[in-house]
C-alpha positions in Angstrom: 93.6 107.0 117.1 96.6 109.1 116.1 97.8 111.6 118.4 100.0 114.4 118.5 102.7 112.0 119.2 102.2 110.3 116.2 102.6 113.8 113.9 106.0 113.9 116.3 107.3 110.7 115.2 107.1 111.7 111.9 108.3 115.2 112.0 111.5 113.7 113.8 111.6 110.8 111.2 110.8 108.0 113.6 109.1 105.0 112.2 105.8 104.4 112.8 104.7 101.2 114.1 102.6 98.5 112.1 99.8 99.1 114.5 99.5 102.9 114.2 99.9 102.5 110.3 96.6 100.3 110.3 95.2 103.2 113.1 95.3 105.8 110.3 94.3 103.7 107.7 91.4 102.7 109.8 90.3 106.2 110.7 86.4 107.0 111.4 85.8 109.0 108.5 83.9 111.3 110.3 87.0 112.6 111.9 89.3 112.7 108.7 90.0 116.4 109.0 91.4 115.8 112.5 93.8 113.5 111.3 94.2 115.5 107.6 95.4 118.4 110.2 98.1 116.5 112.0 99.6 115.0 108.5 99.4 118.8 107.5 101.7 119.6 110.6 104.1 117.0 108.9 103.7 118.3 105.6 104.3 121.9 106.4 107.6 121.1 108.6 109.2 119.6 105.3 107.8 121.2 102.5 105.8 124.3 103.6 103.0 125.6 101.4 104.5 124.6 98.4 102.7 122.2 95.8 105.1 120.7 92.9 103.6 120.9 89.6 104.7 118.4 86.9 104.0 117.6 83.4 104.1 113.4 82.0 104.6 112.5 78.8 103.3 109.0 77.5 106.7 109.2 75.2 105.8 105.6 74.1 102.4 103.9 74.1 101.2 100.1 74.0 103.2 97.6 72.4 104.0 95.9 75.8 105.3 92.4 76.4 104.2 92.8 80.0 101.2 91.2 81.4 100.7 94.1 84.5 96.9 93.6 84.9 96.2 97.1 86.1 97.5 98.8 82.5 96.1 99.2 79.5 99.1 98.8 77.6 99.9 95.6 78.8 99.9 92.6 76.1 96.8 91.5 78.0 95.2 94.1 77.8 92.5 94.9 74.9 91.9 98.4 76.2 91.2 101.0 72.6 94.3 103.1 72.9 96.4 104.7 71.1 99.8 102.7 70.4 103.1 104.5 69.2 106.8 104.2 69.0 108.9 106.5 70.4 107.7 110.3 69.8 110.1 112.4 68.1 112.5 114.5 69.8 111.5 117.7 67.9 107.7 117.2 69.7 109.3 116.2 73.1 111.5 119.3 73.2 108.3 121.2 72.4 106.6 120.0 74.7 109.1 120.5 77.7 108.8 124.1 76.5 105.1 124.2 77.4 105.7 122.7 80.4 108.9 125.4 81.3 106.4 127.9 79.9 103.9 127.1 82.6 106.2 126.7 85.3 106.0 123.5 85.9 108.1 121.3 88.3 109.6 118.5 86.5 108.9 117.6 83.3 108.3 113.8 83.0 108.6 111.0 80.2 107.7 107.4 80.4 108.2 104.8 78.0 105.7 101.5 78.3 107.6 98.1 78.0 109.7 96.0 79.4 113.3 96.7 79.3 114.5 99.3 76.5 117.4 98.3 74.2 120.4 99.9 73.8 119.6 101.4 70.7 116.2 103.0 72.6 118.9 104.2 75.4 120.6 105.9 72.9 117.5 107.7 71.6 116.6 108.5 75.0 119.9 110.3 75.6 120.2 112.3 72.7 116.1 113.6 73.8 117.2 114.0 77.2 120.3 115.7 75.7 118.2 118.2 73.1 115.8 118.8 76.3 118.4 120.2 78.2 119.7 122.7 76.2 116.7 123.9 75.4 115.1 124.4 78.8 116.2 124.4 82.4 113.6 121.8 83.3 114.3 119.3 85.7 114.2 115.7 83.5 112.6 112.5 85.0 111.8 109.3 82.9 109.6 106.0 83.2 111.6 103.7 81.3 111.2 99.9 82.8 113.6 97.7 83.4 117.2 99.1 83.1 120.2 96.5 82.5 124.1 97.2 84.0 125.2 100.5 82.4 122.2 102.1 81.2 121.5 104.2 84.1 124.9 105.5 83.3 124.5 106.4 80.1 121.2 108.5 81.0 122.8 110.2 84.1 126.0 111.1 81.9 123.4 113.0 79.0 121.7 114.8 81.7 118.4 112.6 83.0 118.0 113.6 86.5 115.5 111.3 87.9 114.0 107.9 86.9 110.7 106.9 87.7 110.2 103.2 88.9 107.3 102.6 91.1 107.2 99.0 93.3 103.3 99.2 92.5 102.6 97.1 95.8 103.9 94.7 98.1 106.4 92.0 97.4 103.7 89.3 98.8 100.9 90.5 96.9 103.6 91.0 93.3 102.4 88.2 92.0 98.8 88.8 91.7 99.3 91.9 90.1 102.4 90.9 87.3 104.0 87.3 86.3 106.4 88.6 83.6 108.7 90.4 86.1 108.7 90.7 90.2 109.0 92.8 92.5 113.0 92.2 93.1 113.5 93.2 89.3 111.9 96.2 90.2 114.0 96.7 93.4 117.2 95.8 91.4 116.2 98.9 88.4 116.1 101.1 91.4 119.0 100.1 92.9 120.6 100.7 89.8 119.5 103.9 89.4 120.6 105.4 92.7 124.4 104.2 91.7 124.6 105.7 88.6 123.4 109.1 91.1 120.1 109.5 89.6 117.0 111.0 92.3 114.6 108.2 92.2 110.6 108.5 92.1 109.0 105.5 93.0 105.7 104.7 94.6 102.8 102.2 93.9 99.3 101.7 92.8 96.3 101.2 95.2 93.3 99.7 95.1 94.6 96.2 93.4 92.8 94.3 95.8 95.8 94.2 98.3 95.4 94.2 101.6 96.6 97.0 104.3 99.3 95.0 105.5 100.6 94.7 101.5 99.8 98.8 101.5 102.0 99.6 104.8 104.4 96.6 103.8 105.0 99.1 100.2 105.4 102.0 102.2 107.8 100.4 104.8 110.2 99.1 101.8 109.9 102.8 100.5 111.3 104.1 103.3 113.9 101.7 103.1 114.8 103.1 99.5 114.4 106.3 100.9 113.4 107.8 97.2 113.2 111.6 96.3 109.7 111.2 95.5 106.6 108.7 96.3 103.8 109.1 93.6 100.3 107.4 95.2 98.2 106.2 92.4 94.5 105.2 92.6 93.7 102.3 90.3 91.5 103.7 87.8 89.8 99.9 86.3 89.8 100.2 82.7 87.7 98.3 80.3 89.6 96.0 78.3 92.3 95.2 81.7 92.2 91.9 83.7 91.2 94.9 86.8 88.5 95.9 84.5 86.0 94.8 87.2 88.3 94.4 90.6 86.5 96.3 93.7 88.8 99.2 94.4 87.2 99.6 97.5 88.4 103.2 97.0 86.3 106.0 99.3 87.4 109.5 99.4 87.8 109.5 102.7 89.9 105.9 102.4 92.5 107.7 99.8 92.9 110.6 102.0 94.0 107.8 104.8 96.3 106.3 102.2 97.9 109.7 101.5 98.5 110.8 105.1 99.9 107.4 105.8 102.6 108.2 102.6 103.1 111.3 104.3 103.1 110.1 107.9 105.9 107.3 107.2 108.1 109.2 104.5 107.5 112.5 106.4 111.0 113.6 104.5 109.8 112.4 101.0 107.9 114.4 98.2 104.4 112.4 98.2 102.3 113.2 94.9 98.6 112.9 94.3 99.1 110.6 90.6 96.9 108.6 88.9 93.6 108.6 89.8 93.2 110.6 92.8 91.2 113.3 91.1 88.5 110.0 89.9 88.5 108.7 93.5 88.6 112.1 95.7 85.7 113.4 93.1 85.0 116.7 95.7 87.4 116.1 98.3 90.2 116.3 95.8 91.3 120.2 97.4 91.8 117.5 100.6 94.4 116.1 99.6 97.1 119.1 99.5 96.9 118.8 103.7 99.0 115.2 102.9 100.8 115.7 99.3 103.4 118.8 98.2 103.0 117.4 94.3 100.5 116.4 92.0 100.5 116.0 88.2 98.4 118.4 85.4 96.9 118.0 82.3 96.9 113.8 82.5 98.0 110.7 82.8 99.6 107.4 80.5 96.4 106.8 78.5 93.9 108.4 80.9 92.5 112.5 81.3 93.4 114.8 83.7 92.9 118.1 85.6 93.4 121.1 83.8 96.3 123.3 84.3 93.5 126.5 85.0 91.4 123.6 87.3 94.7 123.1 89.1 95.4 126.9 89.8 92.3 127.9 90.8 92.0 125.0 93.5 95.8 125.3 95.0 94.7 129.3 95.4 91.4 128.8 96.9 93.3 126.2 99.2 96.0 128.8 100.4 98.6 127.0 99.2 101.4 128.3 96.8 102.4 126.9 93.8 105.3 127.3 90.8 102.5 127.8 88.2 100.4 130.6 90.6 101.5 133.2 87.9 101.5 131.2 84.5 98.6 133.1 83.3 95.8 131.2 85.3 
């Protein structure tokens, strides 16, 4: 079982062995505040109190030549959403303004498909562009794959970060997505940090992967050493090839999963994303002893929690937040 030693490691950025990673994740889940409270020791020495706020934007939805089973935008996918070009600037910009207006973070845009085109590049930039002058907003977008010299291009108009999660381990790729691997992925990000854009990149649990392919993601994001690790719960959605894969996905498990983010990226903003409020149900206030950052008001083509929701539980938490004061 951990130990204060292990909360030392961390706090002094020492890597955790593969042994102690499948210690947390195989906690007794009758003593899960004992180990939330030594993640929190982590938590605190790097980010305080604080909790990170932020806003996504499905900017472009369906139409995807990608087969990732896990997303319902995916060409094999016959989930009912709703499928859209591009959104126009003027509701983007608009948009961003809400999410200044609420004191949000970061506001976030993600694009679904594989790799945009130049001419989509260009789009993006003059939105990023717009964005910027309007607000003071910290940018980050979800674009896919990026080729030589577009990361460039979206640094120069002003894009701060790119989003570009590895999703899981490189063994396990494979059994997750055939129409791209797990190296294009590393390559994008790669990319990214040359052109000097922050990069938030994290993965998807509960894909049927083992803990090994959990603590092997983990391990190579450590190696990336990105600005911030979004942990997403797989949420199986009619229509998906995961419609009906065994998550296997307690409350108690997740909270494991985001300690261990914490406990081997100790320097890293770790975010509660995708599914976490669906899989924590009432143990979802939990989860601020491990993360500094979760998302409001939703998801790519799934609900969220509300930005009132999120207030009043950060508050009743004692934690601090940047939208404490937006009129909650």
């Amino acid at each position: 079982m951990i130990t204060q030693e292990y909360a030392a490691l961390a706090i002094n950025n020492q890597e955790l062995s593969r042994y102690q990673c499948h210690e947390i994740l195989n906690w007794p889940d009758e003593d899960i505040l004992q180990l939330l409270h030594q993640t929190y020791e982590v938590r605190r020495k790097y980010f305080g109190n604080r909790v990170h706020v932020q806003v996504l934007r499905n900017a472009k939805s369906g139409l995807c030549s990608e087969d990732c089973h896990y997303c319902s935008q995916s060409r094999v996918s016959d989930a009912p959403i709703e499928k859209y070009t591009l959104v126009p600037k003027e509701t983007l910009i608009e948009e961003a303004k809400q999410a200044e207006q609420i004191k949000a973070t970061r506001f976030c845009m993600s694009t679904s498909g594989n790799r945009p085109s130049d001419i989509e590049i260009e789009e993006l930039c003059d939105i990023v562009r717009a964005i910027k002058s309007e607000t003071s907003l910290p940018l980050c977008a979800s674009l896919g794959l990026l080729l030589d010299g577009q990361a460039e291009k979206l640094k120069a108009a002003g894009l701060d970060r790119v989003n570009h999660n590895l999703n899981t381990s490189q063994r396990y790729y494979s059994q997750i997505c055939t129409t791209h691997t797990f190296q294009d992925r590393a390559e994008t990000i790669a990319r990214c940090q040359d052109a000097g854009l922050e990069i938030c990149s994290g993965g998807i649990v509960g894909q049927g992967e083992t803990d090994d392919d959990l603590i092997d993601m983990l391990f190579a994001l450590r190696k990336i050493k990105p600005q911030a690790i979004p942990i997403n719960f797989l949420i199986p959605i009619e229509g998906t090839p995961f419609a009906k894969v065994d998550t296997n996905l307690s409350p108690q498990k997740c909270l494991k999963v985001l300690s261990l983010a914490r406990l081997t990226n100790p320097q890293c903003e770790v975010r509660a994303a995708g599914g976490w409020e669906y899989h924590l149900r009432s143990m979802q206030p939990l989860a601020l002893y491990a993360v500094d950052s979760i998302f409001v008001t939703g998801y790519l083509t799934t609900g969220g929690t509300s930005v009132k929701e999120v207030c009043d539980m950060i508050a009743d938490m004692g934690f601090e937040s940047t939208i404490e004061d937006a009129g909650c």
